[in-house]
N, C-alpha and C positions, 0 to 999 in steps of 0.2 A: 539693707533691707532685701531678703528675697524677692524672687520674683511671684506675683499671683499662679496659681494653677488651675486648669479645667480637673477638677473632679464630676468624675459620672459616679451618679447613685442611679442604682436598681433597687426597684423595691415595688409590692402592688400594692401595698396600704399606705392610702395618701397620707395620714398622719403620722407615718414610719419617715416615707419621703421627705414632708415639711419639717419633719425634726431636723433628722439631718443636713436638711439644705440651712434650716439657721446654724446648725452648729460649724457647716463649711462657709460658710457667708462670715461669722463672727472672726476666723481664721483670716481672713481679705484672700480668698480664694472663689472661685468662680462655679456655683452647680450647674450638674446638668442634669436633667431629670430624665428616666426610665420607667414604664412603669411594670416592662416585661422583656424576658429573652430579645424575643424578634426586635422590638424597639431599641435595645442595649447596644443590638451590635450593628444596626443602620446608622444609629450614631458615631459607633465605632469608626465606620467606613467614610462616614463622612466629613470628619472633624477631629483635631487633633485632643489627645487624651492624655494626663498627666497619670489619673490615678484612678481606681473604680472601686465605689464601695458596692457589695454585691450580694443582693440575700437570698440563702439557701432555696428559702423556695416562694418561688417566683411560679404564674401559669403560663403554659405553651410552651416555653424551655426552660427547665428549671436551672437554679444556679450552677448544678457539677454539668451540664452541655454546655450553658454559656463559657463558664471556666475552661473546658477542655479546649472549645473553638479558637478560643484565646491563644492560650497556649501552643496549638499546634497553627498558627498563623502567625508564620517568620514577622511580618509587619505588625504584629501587636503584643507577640509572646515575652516583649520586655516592658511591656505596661505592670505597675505591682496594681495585686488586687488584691484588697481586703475583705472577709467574708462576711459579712453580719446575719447571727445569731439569735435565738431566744436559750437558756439555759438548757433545757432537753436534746438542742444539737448543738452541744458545744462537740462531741464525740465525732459527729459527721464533718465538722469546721476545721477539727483537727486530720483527718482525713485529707483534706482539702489545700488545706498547708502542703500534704507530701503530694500532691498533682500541681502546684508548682505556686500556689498560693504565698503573700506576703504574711496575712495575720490575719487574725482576726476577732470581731466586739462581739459584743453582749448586749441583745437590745433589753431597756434602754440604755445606749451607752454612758460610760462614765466620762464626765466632760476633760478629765487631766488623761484619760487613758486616749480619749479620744485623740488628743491634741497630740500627746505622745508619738501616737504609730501613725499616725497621718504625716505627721513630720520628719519621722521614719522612713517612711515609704516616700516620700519625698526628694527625700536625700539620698535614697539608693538611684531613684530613676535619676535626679541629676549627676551620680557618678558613671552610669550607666550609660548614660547621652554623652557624656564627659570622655568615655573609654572608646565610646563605637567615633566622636569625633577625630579623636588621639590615632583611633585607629586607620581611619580614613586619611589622614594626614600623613602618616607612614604610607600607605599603599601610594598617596600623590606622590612622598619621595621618593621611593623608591623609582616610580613609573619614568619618572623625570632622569633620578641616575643611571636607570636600564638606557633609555635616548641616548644619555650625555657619554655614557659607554663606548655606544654603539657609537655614534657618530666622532666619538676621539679612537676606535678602532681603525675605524676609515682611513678619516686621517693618518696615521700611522702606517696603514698599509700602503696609502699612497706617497708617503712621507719615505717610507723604505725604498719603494721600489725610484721613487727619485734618486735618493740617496745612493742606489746599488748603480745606477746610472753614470751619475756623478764619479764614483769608486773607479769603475769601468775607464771613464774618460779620461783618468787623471795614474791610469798607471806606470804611465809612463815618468809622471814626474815624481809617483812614490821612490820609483827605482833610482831615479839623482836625490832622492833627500836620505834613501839609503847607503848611495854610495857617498855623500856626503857625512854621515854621523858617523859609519863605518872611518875616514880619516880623519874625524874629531877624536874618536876613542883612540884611535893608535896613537894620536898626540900629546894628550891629557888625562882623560878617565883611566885609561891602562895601566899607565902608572902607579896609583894608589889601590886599586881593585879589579886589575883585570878580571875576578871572576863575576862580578857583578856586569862588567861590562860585555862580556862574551852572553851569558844569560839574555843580557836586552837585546843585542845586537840577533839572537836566535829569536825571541820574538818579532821583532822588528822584519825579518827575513820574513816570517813564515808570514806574517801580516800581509804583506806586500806580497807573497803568491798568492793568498788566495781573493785579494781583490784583483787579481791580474788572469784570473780565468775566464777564455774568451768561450762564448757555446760555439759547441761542436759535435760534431756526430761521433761521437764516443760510441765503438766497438766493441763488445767485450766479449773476454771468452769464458764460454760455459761452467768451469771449471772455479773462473773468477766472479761468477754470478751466484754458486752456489757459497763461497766464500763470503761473499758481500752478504749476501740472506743470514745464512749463520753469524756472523756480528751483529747485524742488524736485530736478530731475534734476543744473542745476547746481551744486548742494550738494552731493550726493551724489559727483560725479566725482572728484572727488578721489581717495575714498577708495577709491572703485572701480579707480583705478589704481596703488594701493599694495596691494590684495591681488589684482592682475593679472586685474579682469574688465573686461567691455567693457561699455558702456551703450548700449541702443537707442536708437533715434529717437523722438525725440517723435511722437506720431498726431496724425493733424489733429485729434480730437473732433467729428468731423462738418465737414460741410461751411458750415452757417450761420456757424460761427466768422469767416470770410472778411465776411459778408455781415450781420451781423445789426441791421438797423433803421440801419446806415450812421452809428451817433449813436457816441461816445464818454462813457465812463461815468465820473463826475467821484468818487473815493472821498471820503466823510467819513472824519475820523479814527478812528472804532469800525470800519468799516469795512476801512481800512486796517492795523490789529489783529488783523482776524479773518482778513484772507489772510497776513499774516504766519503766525502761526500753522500757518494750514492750509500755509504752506511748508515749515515745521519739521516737522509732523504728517508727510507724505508724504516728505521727506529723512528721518525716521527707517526709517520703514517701507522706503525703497530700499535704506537701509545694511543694515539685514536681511536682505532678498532678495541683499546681495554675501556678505555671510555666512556664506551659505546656499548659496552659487553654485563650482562648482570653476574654480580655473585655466582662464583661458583663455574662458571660458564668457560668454553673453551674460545680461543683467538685459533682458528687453525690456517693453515697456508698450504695453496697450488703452485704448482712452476710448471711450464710447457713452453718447449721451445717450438717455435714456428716458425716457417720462412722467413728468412734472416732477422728474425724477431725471437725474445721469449719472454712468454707472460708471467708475471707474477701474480699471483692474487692474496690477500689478506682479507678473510672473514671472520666478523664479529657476531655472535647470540646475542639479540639483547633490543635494545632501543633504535628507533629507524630516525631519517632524516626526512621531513615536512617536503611534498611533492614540489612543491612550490620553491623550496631552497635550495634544492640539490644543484641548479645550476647557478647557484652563487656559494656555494658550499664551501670551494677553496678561496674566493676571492674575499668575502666577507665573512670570518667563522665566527663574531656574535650572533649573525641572525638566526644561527641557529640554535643557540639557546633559549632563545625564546618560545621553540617550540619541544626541547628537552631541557627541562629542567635541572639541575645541578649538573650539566656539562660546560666545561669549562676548557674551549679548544685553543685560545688564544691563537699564537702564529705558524703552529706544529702542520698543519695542512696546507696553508699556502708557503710557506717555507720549504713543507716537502718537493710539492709541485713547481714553484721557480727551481728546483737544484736540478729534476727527475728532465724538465725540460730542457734550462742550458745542457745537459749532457745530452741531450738528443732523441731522449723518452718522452713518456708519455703517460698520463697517472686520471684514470677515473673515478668515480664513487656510484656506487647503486642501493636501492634498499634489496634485502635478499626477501623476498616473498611473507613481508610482515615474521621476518628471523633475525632481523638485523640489518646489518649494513656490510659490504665488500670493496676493498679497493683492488685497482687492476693496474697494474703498473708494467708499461713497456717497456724493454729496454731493446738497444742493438746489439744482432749477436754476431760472432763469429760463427759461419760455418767450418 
């Protein structure tokens, strides 16, 4: 059995009203009586409304005010209303319809017609209530998985930087389980596939460096900064060109770059690790700046060397970061999605910044004067 509904009827002739109220009454629905504008929509306000029968002309507001107020009031604009008629404004009832109207009778109404479009309208307002509930219930999961995000972010970040701790403290006994499988292989695996086994044993190696880099004040020279930038930039292109921005030009980083001491710097392999890294480091932090960057828009970059410092900067056009997050910007990068929508920074920022720091740097973020966003990245240089 459905449920009863409140129908409001509007109407000034009481034997128009009492019709209708027996014809909703016979239905096991509930009237409410009107007998003008101003009266229609104080009940409006005060009492919940299923359905409104409404006739054209009514004194003090006629029916197309009441309809329009309706209508343009977010809290009742999904009530249906039906218009009621005498035969010479079936013209203006039809009007009425295209201002956002459900249907509408013909007074005297016809009792099967009646029952029809009442049940009609009926059924739309319950699909109605039925969509805006559905729809509410999506926003609560959502609300919910946005938290459960955030807070398994956390976790993870702090999960990591345990874990990199852990890594750290146990290098020493990676390098005996290395030299350990390294004489497994030469006794039995070699045998049948030494090339399989040379392959793992390289992996295996390189694993074991790079959980075995302790921080340090990593020096670099000018020459090898502007070297680092250029990979770092083209890493980044790519991706720069799947979300349609443009990427600037490399800066020279001063002029010595060209010129400095004429000698060629031979890397060691630790050496050759830590600008790795610092490549990784600054291709994170550009894929951020594209981002963060709209259509169309340039990513461009600064270098200036400074007392045994030189800066880097990466600027992005586009979208800013919430005044309020910027100093948790690296530490936590869901919260700031919450205040830019479809960014999606997961660990590219504070991944940059733990590498930029073991090596000895330094890495900020600013908004550029409602243009965007800039990161500032220190590194040590060689004079």
């Amino acid at each position: 059995m459905k449920p009863s509904a409140d129908i409001l009827i509007v109407d000034d002739i009481e034997a128009n009203r009492q019709a209708l109220c027996d014809s909703v009454t016979k239905l096991e629905h509930t009237p409410i009586l009107a007998e003008n504008g101003p009266v229609a929509l104080d009940k409006l306000k005060t009492q919940p409304i299923d359905l409104i029968l409404l006739d054209i002309l009514i004194p003090k507001i006629d029916g197309n005010e009441v309809l329009s107020h309706i209508k343009n009031d977010v809290s009742l604009q999904d009530i249906p209303v039906i218009m009621t008629t005498v035969l010479d404004e079936t013209e203006k009832a039809v009007s009425y319809i295209k201002m956002g109207a459900e249907d509408y009778l013909i007074k005297p109404v016809n009792p099967v017609l009646f029952n029809a479009r009442i049940g009609a309208c009926l059924e739309i307002k319950h699909l109605r209530d039925k969509e805006e509930d559905y729809l509410h219930q999506i926003e609560e999961a959502n609300f919910r998985l946005e938290e459960l995000i955030c807070e398994q972010t956390k976790e993870l970040t702090i999960a990591n930087e345990k874990l990199r701790m852990i890594i750290d403290r146990k290098g020493k006994a990676l390098k005996y389980f290395h030299r350990s499988l390294h004489s497994l292989f030469k006794t039995e695996v070699v045998k049948e596939h030494p090339e399989h086994a040379n392959k793992l044993l390289e992996k295996v190696g390189h694993s074991v460096e790079l959980t075995n880099i302790e921080p340090s004040m990593v020096v670099f020279e000018l020459n090898a900064v502007r070297a680092i930038l250029q990979s770092a930039i083209t890493l980044a292109t790519a991706f720069a060109q799947s979300r349609q921005v443009l990427i600037g030009s490399k800066p020279d980083c001063g002029e010595q770059a060209f010129t400095q001491n004429g000698q060629t710097v031979v890397d060691d392999e630790q050496s050759t690790h830590q600008k790795e890294f610092c490549v990784n480091a600054l291709a994170e932090l550009i894929n951020t700046a594209i981002k963060f960057s709209h259509y169309g828009s340039t990513v461009t970059f600064s270098c200036e060397p400074l007392q045994k410092e030189i800066s880097i900067g990466i600027h992005a056009t586009g979208k800013m970061i919430a005044e309020d997050e910027l100093s948790q910007f690296f530490e936590v990068p869901s919260n700031t999605e919450k205040d830019t929508p479809g960014i999606h920074l997961g660990l590219g920022p504070s991944t940059a910044k733990h590498i930029i720091t073991r090596l000895g740097g330094s890495v900020t973020v600013a908004n550029r004067d409602s243009a965007g966003i800039s990161f500032v990245v220190t590194l040590k240089l060689r004079i």
